[in-house]
C-alpha positions in Angstrom: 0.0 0.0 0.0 2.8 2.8 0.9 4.0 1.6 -2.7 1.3 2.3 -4.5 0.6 5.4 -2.2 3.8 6.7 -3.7 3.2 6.2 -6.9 0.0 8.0 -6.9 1.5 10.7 -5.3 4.6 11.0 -7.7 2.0 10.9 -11.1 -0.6 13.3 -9.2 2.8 15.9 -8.9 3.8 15.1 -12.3 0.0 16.4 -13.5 0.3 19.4 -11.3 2.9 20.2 -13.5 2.2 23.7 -15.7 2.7 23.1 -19.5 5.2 24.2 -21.0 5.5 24.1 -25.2 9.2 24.6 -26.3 8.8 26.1 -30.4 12.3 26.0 -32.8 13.5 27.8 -35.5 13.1 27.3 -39.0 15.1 24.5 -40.8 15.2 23.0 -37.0 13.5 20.2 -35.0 11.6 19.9 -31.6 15.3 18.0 -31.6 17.4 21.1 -31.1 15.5 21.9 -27.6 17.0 18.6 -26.1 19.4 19.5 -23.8 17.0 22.3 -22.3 14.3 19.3 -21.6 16.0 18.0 -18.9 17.0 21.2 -17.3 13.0 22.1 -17.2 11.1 19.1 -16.7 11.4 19.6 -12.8 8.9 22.4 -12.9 7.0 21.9 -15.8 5.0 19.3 -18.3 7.1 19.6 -21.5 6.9 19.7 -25.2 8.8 20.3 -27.6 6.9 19.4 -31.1 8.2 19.7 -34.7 6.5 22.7 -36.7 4.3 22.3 -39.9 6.6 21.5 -43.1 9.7 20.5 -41.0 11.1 17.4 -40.7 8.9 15.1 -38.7 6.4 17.4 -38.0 2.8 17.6 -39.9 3.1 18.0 -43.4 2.2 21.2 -45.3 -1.3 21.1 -46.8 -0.9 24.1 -49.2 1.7 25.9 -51.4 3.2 28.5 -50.6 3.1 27.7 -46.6 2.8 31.3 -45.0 3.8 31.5 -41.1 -0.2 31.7 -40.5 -0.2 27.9 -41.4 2.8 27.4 -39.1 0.7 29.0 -36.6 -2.5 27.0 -37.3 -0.5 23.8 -37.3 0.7 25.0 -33.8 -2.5 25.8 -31.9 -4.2 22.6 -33.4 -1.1 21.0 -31.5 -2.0 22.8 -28.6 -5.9 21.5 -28.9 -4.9 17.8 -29.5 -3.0 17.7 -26.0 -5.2 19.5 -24.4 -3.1 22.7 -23.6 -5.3 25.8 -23.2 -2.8 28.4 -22.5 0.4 26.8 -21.7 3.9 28.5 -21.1 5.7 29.1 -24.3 9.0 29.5 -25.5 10.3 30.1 -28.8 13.8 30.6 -31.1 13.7 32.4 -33.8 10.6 31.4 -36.0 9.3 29.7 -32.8 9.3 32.9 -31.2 7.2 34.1 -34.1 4.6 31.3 -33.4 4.7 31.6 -29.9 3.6 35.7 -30.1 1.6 35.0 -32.4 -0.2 31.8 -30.1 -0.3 34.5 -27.6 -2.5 37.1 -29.7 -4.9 34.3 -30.0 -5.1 34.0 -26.5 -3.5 30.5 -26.2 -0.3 31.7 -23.7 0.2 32.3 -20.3 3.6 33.3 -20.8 6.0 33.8 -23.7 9.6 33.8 -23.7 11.0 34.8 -27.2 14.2 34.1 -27.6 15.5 36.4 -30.9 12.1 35.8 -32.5 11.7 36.1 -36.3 9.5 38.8 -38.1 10.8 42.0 -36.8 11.8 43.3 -40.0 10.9 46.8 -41.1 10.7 46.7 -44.8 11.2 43.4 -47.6 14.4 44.3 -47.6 15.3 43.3 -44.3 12.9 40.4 -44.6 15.1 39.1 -48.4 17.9 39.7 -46.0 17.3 37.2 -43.5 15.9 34.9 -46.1 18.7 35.5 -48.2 21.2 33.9 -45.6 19.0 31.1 -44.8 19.0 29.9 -48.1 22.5 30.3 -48.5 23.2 28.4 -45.4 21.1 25.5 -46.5 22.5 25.4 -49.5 25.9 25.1 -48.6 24.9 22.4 -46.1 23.6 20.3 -49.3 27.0 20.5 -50.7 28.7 20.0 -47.9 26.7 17.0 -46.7 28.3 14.0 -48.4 31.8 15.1 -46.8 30.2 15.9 -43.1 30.7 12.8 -41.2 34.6 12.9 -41.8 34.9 16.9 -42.0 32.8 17.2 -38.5 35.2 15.0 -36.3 37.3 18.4 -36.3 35.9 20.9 -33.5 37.1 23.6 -35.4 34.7 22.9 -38.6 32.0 22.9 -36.2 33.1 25.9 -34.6 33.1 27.8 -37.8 30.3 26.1 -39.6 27.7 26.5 -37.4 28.8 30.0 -37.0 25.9 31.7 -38.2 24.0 30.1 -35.9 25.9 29.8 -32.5 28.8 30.8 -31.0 30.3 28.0 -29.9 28.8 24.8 -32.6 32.1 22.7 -31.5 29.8 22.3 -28.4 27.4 20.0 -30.6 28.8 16.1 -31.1 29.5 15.4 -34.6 26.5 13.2 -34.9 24.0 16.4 -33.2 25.5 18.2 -36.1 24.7 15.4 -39.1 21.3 15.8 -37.3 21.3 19.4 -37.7 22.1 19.5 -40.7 19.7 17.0 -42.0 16.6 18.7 -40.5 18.1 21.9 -42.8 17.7 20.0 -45.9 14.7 18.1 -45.3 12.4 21.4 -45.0 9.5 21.7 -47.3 8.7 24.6 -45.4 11.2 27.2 -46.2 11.2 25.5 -50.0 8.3 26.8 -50.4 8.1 30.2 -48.6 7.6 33.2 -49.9 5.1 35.6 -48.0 6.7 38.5 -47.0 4.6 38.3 -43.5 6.2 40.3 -40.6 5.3 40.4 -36.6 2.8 42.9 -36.0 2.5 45.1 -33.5 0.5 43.9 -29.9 0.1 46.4 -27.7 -1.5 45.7 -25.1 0.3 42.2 -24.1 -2.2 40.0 -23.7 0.0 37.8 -21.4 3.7 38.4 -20.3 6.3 38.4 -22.9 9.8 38.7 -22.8 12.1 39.4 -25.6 15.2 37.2 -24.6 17.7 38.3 -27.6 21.6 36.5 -28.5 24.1 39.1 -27.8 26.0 38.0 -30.8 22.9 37.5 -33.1 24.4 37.6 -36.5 21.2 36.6 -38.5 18.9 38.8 -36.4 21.2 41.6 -34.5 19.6 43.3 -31.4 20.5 46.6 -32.6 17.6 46.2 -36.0 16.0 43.5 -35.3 15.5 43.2 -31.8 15.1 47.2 -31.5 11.9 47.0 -33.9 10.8 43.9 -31.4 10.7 46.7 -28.6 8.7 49.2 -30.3 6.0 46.9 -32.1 6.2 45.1 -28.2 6.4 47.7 -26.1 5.0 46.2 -22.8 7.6 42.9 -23.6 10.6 42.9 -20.8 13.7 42.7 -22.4 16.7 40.6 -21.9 19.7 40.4 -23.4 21.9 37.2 -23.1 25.1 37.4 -22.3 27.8 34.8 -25.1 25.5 33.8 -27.2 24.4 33.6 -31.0 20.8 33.1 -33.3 20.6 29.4 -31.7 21.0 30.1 -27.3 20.2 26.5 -26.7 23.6 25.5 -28.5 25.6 27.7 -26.8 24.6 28.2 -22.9 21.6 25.6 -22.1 21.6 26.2 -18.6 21.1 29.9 -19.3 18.4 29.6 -21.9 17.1 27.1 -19.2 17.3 29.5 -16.4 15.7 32.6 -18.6 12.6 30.2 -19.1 11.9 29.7 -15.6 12.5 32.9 -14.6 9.8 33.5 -17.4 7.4 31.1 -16.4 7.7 32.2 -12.7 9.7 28.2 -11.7 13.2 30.0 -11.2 
């Protein structure tokens, strides 16, 4: 009886659990949040799903996909597991989804960290587009070579650049991962909206604009600026040693700036 006691008590915690849905990047995976789960799971239910047109998560009903679909895709997730208005964090396109979850009323909290759509004109929008395509499509070259070429630290380090700081901090075989879930991406094949974040003002729930320090896709001096103004009641925090992709490069700090977030930390 105390057995069983116990176990009912340990899954009636786990249930007590707030939700918390973790939202990646574009050309990423739910994959690239792994070594954040761990670090959160003490204070919260977590998910971390693959978005619409990526690789492994729902496939894209429509031609051109438009980051309205994504965010569709991404509150029908939400209504499957049952998740009225659970915490949310996003990177980069995630972040996008997870304000944009939150103007629909389906967030308690959000913590953005350097979330896409904060460009001011299509120029700044081909920009950002502009590298991701050119990133993806020197991964398809480089591809074939990788699993010898990525035993080396330093062509982590400096091909994973764009994205992080420190990639030699990924395994080789994180990396192959990585870049696979670039190339398999029906999503970004196929967009071509030129959608931006709009303003919301007022917040309809906390939000906090987490941005990299050394963003070099989406600086904090454009893009994260514009993320002020068109979210002015957003706190703002800047992360100290880190690029585009924070999880990569200090998961105990992205970890921490979600719970602090969330109100666990």
């Amino acid at each position: 009886m105390a057995l069983a006691a116990r176990l009912v008590s340990h899954f009636a915690m786990a249930s007590e659990k707030s939700p918390l849905v973790l939202l990646h990047s574009a050309t990423a995976s739910g994959r690239i949040w792994q070594d954040i789960v761990p670090l959160v799971s003490e204070h919260h239910d977590v998910h971390a799903p693959t978005l619409l047109g990526h690789r492994g998560g729902p496939a894209i009903q429509s031609r051109p996909a438009g980051v309205s679909d994504m965010v569709d895709a991404a509150e029908h997730y939400l209504d499957e597991h049952g998740l009225a208005r659970p915490h949310l964090a996003g990177n980069s396109l995630g972040g996008w989804v997870a304000i944009e979850l939150a103007r629909r009323g389906r967030a308690a909290t959000v913590c953005a960290f350097s979330p896409a759509g904060f460009w001011w004109d299509s120029d700044s929008h081909k920009q950002v587009l502009g590298k991701i395509r050119r990133l993806r499509a020197l991964i398809r070259v480089a591809r074939p070579m990788a699993p010898l070429s990525l035993r080396f630290a330093v062509v982590r380090r400096l091909g994973f650049r764009d994205g992080a700081c420190h990639g030699d901090r990924l395994s080789a075989a994180r990396m192959l991962e990585v870049m696979d879930d670039s190339n398999d991406c029906p999503f970004m094949d196929h967009y071509s909206p030129d959608e931006q974040a709009e303003p919301l003002d007022p917040l309809p729930c906390p939000v906090t604009l987490a941005w990299a320090q050394f963003d070099r896709l989406a600086p904090a001096a454009t893009h994260g600026q514009t993320a002020r103004e068109r979210l002015p009641g957003a706190a703002w925090v800047l992360l100290p040693g880190v690029g585009h992709l924070a999880m990569v490069d200090d998961p105990n700090l992205v970890a921490r700036t979600i719970l602090a977030v969330t109100g666990a930390g």
